[in-house]
N, CA, C and O atoms as a Maestro MAE file, in Angstrom:
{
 s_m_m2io_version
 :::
 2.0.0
}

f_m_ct {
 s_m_title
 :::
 protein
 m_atom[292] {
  # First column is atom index #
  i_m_mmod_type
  r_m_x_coord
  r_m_y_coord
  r_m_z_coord
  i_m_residue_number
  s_m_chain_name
  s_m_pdb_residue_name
  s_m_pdb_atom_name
  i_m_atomic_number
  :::
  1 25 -13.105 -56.818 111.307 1 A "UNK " " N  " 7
  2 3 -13.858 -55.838 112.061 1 A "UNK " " CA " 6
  3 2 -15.286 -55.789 111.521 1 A "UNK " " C  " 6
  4 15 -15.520 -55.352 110.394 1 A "UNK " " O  " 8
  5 25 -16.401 -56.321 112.478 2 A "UNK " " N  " 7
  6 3 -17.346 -56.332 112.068 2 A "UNK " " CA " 6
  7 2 -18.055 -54.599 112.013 2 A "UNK " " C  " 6
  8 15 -17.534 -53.785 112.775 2 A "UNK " " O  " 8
  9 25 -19.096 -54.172 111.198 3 A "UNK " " N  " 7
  10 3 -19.911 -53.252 110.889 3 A "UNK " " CA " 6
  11 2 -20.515 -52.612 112.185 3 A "UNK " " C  " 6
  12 15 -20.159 -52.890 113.330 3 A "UNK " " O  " 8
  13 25 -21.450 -51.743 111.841 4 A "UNK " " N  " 7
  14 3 -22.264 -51.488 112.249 4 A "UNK " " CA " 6
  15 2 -23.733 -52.623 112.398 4 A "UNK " " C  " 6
  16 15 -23.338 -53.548 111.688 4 A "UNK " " O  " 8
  17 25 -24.901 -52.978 112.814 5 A "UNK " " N  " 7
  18 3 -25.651 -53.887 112.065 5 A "UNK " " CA " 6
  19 2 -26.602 -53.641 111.231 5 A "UNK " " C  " 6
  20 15 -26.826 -52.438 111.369 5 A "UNK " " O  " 8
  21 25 -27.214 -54.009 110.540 6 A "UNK " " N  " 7
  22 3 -28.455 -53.345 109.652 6 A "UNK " " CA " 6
  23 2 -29.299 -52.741 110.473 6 A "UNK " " C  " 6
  24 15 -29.717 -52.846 111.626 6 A "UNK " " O  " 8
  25 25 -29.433 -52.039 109.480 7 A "UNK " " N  " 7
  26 3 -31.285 -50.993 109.755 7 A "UNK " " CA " 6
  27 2 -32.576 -51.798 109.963 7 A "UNK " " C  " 6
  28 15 -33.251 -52.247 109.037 7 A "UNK " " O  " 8
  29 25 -32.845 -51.932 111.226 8 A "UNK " " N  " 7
  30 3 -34.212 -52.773 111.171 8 A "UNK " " CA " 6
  31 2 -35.012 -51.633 110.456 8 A "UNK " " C  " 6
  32 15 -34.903 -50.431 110.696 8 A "UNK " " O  " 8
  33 25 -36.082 -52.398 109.258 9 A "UNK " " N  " 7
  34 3 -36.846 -51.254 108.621 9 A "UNK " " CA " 6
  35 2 -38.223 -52.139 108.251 9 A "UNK " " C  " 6
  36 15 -38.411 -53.142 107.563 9 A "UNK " " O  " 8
  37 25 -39.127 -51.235 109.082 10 A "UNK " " N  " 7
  38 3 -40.587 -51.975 108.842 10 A "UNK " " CA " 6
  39 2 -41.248 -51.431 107.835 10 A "UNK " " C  " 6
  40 15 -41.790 -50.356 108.091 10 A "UNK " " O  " 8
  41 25 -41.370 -51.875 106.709 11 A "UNK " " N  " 7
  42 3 -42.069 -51.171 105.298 11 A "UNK " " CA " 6
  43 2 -43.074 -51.851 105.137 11 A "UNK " " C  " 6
  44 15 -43.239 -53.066 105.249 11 A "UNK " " O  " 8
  45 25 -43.794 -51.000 104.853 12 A "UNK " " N  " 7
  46 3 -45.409 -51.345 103.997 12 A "UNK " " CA " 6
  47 2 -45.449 -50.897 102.750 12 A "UNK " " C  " 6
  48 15 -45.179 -49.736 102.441 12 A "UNK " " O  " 8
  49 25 -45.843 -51.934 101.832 13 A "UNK " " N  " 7
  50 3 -45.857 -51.493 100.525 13 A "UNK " " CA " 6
  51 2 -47.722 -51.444 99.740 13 A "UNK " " C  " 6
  52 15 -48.747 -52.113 99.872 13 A "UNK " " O  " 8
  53 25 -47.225 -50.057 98.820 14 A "UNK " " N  " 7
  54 3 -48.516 -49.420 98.535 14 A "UNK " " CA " 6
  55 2 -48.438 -50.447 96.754 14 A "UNK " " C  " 6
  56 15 -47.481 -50.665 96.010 14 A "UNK " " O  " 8
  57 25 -49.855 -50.829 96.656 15 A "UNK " " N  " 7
  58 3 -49.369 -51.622 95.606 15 A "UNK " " CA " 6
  59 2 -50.977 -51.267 94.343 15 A "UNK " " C  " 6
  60 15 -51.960 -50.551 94.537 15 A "UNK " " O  " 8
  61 25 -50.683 -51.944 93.389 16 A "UNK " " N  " 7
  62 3 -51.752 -50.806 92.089 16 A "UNK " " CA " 6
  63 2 -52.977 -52.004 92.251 16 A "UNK " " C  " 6
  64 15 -52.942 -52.836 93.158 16 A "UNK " " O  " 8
  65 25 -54.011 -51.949 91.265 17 A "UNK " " N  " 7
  66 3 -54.853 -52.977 91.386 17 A "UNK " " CA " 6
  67 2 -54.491 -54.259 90.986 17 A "UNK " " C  " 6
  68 15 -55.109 -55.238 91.404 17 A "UNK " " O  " 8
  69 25 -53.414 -54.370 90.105 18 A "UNK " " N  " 7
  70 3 -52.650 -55.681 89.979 18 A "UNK " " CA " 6
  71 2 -52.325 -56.101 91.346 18 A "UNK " " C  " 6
  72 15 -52.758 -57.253 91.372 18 A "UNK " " O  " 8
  73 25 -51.835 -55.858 92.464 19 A "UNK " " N  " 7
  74 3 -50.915 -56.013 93.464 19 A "UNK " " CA " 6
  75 2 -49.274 -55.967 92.997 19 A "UNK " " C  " 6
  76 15 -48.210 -56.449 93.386 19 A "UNK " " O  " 8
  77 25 -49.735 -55.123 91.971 20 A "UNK " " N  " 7
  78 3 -48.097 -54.840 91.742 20 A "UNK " " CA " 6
  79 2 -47.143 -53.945 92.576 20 A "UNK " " C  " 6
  80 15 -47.276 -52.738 92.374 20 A "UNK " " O  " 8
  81 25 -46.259 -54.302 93.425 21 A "UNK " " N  " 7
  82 3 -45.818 -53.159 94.375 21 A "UNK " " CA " 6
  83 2 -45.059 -51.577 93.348 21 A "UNK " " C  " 6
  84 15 -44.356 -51.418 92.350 21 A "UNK " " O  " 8
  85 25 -45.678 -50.808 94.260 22 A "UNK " " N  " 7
  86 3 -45.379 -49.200 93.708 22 A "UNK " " CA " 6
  87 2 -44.439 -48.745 94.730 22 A "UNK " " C  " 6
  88 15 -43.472 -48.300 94.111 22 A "UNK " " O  " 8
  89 25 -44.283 -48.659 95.720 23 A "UNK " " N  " 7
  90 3 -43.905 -47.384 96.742 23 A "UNK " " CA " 6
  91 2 -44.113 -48.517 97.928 23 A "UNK " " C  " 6
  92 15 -44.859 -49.490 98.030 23 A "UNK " " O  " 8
  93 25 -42.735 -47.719 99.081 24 A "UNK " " N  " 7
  94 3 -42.587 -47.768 100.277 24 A "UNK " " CA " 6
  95 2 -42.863 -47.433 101.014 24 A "UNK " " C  " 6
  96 15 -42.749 -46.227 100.791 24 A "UNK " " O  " 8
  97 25 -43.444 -47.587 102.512 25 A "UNK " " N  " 7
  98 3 -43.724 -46.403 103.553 25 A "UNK " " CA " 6
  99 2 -42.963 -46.863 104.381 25 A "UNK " " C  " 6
  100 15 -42.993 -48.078 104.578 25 A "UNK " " O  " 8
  101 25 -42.060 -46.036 105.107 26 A "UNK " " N  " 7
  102 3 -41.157 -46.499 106.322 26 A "UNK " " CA " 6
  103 2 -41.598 -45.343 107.200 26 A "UNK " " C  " 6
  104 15 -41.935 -44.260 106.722 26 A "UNK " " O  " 8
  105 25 -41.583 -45.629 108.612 27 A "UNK " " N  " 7
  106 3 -41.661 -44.578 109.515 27 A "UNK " " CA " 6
  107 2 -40.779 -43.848 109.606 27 A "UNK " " C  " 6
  108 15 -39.564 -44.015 109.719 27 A "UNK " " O  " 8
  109 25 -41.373 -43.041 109.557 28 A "UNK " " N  " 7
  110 3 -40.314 -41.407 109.895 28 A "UNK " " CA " 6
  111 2 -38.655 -41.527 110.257 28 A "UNK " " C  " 6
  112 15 -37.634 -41.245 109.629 28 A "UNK " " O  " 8
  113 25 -38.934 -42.105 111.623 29 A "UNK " " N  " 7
  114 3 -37.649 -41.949 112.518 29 A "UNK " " CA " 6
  115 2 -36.754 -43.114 111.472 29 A "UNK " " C  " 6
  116 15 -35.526 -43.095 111.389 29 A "UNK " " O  " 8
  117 25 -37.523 -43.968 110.820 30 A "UNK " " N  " 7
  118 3 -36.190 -45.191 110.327 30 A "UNK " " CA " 6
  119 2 -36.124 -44.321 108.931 30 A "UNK " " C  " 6
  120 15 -34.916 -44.276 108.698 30 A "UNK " " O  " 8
  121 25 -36.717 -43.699 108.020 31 A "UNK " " N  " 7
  122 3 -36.184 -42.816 107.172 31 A "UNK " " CA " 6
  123 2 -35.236 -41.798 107.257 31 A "UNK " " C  " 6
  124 15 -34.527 -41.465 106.306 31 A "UNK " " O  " 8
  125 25 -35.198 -41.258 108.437 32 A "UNK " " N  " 7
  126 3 -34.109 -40.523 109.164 32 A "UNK " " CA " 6
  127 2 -32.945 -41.148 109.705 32 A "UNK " " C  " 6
  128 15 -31.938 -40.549 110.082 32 A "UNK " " O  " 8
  129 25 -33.133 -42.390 109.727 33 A "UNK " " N  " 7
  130 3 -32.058 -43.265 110.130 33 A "UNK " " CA " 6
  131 2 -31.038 -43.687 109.140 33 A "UNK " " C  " 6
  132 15 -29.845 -43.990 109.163 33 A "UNK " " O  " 8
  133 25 -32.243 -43.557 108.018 34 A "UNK " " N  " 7
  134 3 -31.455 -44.189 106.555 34 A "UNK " " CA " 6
  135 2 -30.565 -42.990 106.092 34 A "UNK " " C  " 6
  136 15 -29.401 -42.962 105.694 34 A "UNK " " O  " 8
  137 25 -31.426 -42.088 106.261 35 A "UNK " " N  " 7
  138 3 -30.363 -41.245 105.201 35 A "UNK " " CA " 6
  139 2 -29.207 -40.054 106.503 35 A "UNK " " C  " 6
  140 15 -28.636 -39.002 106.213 35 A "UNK " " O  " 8
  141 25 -29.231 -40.629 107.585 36 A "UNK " " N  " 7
  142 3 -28.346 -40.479 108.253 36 A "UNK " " CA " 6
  143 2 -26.999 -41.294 108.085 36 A "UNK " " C  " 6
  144 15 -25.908 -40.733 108.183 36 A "UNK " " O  " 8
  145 25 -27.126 -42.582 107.838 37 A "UNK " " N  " 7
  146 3 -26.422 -43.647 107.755 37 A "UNK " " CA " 6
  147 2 -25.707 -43.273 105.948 37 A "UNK " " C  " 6
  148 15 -24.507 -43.354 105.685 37 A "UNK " " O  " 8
  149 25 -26.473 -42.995 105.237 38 A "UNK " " N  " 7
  150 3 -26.098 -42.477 103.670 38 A "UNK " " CA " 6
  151 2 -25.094 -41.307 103.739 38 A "UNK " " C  " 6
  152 15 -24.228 -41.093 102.890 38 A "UNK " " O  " 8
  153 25 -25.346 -40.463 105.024 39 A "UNK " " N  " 7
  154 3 -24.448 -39.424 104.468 39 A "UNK " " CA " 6
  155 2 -23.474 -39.522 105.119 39 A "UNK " " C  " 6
  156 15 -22.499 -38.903 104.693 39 A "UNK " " O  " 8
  157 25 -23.300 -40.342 106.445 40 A "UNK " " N  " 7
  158 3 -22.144 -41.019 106.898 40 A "UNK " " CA " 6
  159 2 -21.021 -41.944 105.541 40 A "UNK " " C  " 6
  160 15 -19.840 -41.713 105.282 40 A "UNK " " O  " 8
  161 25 -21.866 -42.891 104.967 41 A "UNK " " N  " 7
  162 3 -21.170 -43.618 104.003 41 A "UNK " " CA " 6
  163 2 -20.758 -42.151 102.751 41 A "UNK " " C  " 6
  164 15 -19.831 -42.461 102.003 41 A "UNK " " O  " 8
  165 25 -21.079 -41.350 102.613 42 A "UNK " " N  " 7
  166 3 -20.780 -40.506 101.871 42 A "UNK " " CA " 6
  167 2 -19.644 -40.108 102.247 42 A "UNK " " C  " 6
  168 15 -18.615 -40.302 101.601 42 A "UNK " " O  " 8
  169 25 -19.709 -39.488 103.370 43 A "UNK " " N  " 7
  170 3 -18.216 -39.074 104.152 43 A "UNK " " CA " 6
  171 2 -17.116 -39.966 103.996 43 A "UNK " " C  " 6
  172 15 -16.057 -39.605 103.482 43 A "UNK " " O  " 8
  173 25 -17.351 -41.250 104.468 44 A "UNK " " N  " 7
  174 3 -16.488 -42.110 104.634 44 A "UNK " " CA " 6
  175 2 -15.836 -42.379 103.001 44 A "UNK " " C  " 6
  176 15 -14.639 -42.338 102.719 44 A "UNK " " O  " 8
  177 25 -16.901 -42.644 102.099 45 A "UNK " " N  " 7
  178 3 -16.576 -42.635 100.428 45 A "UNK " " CA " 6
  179 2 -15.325 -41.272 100.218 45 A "UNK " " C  " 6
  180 15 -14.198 -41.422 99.748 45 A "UNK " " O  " 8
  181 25 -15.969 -39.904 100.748 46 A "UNK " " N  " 7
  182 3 -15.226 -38.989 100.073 46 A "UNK " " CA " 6
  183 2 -13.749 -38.965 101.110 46 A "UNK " " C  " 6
  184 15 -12.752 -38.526 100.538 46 A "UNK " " O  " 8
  185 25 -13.619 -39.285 102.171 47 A "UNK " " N  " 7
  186 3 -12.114 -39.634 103.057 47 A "UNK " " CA " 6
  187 2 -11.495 -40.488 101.636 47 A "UNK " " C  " 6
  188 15 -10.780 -39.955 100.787 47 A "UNK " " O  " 8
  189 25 -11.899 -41.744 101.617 48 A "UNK " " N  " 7
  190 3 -11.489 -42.754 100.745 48 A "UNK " " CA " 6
  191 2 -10.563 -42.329 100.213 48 A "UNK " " C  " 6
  192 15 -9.366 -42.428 100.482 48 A "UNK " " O  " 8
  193 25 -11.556 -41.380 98.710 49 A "UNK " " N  " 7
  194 3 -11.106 -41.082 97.791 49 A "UNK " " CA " 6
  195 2 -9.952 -40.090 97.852 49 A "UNK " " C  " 6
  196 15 -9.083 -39.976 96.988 49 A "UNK " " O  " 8
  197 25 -10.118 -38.898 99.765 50 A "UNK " " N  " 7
  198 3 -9.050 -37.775 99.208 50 A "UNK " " CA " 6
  199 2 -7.740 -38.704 99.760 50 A "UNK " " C  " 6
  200 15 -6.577 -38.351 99.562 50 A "UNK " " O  " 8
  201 25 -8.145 -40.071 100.554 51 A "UNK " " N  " 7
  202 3 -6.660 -40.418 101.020 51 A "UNK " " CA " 6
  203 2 -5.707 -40.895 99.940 51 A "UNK " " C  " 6
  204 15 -4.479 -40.823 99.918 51 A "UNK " " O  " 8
  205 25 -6.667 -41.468 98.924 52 A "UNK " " N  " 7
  206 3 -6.307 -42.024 97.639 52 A "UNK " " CA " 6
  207 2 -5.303 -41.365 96.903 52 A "UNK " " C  " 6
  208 15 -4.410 -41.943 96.285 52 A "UNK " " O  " 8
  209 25 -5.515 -39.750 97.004 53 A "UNK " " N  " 7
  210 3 -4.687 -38.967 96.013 53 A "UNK " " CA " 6
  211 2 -3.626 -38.277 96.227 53 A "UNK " " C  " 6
  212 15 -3.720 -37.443 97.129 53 A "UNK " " O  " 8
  213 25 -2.464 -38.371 95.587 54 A "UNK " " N  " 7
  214 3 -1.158 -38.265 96.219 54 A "UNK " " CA " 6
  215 2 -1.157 -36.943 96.689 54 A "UNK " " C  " 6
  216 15 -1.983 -36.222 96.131 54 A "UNK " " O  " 8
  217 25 -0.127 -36.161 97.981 55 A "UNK " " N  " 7
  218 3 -0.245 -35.028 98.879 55 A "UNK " " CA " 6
  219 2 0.566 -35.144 99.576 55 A "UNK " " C  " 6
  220 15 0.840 -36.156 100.223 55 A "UNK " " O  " 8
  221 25 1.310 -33.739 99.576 56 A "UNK " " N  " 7
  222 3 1.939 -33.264 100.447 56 A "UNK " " CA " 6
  223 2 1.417 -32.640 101.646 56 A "UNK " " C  " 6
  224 15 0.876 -31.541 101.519 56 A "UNK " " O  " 8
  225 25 1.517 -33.315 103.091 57 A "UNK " " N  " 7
  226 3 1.354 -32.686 104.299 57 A "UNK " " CA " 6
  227 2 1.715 -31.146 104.263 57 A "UNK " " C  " 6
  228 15 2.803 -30.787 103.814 57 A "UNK " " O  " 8
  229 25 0.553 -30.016 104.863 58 A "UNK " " N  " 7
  230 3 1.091 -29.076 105.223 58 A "UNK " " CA " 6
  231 2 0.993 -28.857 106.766 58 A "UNK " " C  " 6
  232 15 0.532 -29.691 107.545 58 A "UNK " " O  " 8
  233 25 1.558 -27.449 107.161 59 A "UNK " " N  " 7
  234 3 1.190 -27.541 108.412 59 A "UNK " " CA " 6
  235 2 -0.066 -26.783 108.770 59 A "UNK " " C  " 6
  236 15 -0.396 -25.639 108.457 59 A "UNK " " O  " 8
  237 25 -0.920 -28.025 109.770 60 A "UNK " " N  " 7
  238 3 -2.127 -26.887 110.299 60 A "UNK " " CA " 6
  239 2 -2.307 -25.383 110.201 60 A "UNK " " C  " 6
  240 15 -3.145 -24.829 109.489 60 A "UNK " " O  " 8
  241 25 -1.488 -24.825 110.940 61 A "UNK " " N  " 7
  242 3 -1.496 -23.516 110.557 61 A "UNK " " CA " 6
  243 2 -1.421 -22.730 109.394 61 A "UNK " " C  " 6
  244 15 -1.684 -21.547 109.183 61 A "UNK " " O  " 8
  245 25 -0.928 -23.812 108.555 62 A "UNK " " N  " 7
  246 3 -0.659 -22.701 107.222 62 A "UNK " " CA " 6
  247 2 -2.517 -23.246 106.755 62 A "UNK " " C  " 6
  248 15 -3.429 -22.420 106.783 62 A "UNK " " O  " 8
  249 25 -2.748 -24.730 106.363 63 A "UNK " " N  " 7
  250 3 -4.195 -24.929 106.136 63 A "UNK " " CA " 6
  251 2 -5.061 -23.943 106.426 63 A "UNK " " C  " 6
  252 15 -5.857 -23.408 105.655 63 A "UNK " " O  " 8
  253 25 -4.836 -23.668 107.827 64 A "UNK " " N  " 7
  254 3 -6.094 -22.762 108.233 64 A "UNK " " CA " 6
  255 2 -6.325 -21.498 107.677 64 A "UNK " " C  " 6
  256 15 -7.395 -20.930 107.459 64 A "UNK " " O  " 8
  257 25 -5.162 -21.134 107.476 65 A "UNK " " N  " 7
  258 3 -5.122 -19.361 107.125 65 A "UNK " " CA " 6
  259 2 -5.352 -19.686 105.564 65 A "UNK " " C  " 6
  260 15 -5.934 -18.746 105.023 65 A "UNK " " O  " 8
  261 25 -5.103 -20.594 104.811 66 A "UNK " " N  " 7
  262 3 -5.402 -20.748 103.448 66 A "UNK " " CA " 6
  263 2 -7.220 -21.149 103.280 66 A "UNK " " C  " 6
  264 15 -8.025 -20.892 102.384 66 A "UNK " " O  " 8
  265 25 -7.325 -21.737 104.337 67 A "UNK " " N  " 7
  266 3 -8.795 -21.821 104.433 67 A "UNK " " CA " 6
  267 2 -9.666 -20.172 104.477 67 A "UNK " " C  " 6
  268 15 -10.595 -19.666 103.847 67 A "UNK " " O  " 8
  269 25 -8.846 -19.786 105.482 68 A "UNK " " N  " 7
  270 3 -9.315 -18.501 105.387 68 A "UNK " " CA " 6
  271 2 -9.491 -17.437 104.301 68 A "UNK " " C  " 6
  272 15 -10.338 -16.587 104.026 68 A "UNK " " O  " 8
  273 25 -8.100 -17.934 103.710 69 A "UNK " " N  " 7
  274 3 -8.060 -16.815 102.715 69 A "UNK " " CA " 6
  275 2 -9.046 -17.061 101.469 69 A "UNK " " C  " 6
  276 15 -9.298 -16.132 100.703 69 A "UNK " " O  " 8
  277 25 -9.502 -18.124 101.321 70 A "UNK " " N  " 7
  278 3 -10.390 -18.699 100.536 70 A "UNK " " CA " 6
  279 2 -9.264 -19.844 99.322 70 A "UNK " " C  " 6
  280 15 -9.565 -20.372 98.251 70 A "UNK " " O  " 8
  281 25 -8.244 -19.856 99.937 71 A "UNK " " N  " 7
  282 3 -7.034 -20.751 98.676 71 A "UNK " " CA " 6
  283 2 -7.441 -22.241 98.676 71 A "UNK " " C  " 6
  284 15 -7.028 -22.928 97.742 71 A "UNK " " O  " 8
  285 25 -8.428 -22.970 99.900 72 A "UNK " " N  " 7
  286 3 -9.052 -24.234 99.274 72 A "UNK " " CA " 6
  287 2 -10.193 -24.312 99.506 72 A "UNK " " C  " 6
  288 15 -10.779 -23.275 99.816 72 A "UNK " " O  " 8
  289 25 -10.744 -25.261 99.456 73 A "UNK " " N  " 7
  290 3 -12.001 -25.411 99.298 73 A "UNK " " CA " 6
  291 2 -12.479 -26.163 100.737 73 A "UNK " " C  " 6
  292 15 -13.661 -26.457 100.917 73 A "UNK " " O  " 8
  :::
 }
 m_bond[291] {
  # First column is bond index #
  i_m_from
  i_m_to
  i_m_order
  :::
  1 1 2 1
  2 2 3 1
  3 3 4 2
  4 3 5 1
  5 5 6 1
  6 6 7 1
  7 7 8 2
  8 7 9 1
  9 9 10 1
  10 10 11 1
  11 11 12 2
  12 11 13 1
  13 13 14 1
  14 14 15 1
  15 15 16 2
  16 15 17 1
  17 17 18 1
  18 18 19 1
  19 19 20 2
  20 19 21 1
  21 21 22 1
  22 22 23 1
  23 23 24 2
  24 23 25 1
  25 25 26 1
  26 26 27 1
  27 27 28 2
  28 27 29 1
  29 29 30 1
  30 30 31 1
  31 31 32 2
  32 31 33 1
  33 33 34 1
  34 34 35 1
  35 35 36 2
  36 35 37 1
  37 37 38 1
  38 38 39 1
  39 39 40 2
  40 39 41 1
  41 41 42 1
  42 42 43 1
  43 43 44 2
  44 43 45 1
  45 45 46 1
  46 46 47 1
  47 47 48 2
  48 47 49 1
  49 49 50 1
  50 50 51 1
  51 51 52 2
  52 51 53 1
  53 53 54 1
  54 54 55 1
  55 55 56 2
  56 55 57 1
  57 57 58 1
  58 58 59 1
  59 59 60 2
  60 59 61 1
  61 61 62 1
  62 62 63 1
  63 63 64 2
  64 63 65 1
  65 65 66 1
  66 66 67 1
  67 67 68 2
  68 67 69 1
  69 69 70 1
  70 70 71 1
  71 71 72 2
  72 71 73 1
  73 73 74 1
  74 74 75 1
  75 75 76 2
  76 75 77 1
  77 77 78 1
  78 78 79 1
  79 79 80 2
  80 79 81 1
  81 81 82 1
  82 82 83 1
  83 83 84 2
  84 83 85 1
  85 85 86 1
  86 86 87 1
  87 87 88 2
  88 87 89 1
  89 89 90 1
  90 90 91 1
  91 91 92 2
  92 91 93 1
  93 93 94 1
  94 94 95 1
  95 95 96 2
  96 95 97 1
  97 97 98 1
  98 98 99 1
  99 99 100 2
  100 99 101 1
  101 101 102 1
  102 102 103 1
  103 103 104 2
  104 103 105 1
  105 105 106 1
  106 106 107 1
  107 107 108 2
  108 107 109 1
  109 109 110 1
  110 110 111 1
  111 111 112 2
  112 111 113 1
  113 113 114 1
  114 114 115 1
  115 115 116 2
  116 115 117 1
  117 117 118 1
  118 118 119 1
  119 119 120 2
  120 119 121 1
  121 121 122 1
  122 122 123 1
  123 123 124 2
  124 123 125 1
  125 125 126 1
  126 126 127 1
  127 127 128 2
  128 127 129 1
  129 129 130 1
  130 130 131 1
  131 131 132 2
  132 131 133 1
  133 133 134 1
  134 134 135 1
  135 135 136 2
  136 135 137 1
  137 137 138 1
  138 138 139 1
  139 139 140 2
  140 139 141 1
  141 141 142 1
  142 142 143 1
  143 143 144 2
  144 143 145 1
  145 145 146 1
  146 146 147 1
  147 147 148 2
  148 147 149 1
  149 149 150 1
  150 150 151 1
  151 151 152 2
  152 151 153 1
  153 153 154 1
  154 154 155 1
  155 155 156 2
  156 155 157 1
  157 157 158 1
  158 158 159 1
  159 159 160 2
  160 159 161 1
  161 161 162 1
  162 162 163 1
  163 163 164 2
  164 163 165 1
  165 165 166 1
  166 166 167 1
  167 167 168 2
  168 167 169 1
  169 169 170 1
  170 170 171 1
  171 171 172 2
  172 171 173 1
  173 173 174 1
  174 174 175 1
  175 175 176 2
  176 175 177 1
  177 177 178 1
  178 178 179 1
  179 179 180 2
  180 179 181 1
  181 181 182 1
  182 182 183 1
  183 183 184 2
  184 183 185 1
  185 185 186 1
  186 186 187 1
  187 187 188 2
  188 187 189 1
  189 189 190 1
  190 190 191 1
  191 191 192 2
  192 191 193 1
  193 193 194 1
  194 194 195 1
  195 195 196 2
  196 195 197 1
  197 197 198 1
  198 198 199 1
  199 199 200 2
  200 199 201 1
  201 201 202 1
  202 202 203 1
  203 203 204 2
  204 203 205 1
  205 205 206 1
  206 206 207 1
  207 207 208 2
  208 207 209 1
  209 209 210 1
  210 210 211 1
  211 211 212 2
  212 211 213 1
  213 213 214 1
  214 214 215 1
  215 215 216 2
  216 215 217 1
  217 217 218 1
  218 218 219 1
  219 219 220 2
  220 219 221 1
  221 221 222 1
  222 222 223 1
  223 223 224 2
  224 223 225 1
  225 225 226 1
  226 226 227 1
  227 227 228 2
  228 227 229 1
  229 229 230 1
  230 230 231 1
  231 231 232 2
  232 231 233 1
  233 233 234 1
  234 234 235 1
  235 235 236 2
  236 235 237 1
  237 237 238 1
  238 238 239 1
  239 239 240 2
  240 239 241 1
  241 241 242 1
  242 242 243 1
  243 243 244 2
  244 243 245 1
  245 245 246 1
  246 246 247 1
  247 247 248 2
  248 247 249 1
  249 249 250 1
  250 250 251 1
  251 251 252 2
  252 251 253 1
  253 253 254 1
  254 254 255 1
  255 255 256 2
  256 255 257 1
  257 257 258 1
  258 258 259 1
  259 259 260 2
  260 259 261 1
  261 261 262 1
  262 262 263 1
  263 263 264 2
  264 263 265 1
  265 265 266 1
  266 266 267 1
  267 267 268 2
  268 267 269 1
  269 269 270 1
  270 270 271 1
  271 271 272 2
  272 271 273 1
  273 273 274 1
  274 274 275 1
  275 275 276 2
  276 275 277 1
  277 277 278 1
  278 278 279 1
  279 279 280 2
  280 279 281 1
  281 281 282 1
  282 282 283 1
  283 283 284 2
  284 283 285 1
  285 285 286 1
  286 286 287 1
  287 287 288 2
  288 287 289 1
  289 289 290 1
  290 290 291 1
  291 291 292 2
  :::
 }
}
């Protein structure tokens, strides 16, 4: 199953009197793209990890009202 595809990202780099590169400039909307895409992979990281850890199914209903009551997080 292939991906999503990369981020086309047009950067200009700000560089010192060496021409040593310092810093990035990306436009707005593809910086918003990036860290849209980051907190997606975040999500997907933290699913990962809770499928990872052993658990007992409860039932919806009881979840919710424990949600409520403040018993998880």
């Amino acid at each position: 199953m292939r991906g999503k595809p990369m981020i086309a990202v047009h950067e200009q780099y700000l560089v010192d009197e060496a021409g040593t590169r310092k810093a990035i400039v990306l436009p707005l909307a593809e910086w918003q793209h990036i860290g849209e895409e980051l907190e997606e992979l975040d999500d997907i990281r933290a699913y990962d990890e809770a499928k990872a850890l052993p658990s007992e199914p409860i039932p919806f209903a009881q979840a919710m009202r424990e949600l409520h009551e403040g018993k998880i997080d």
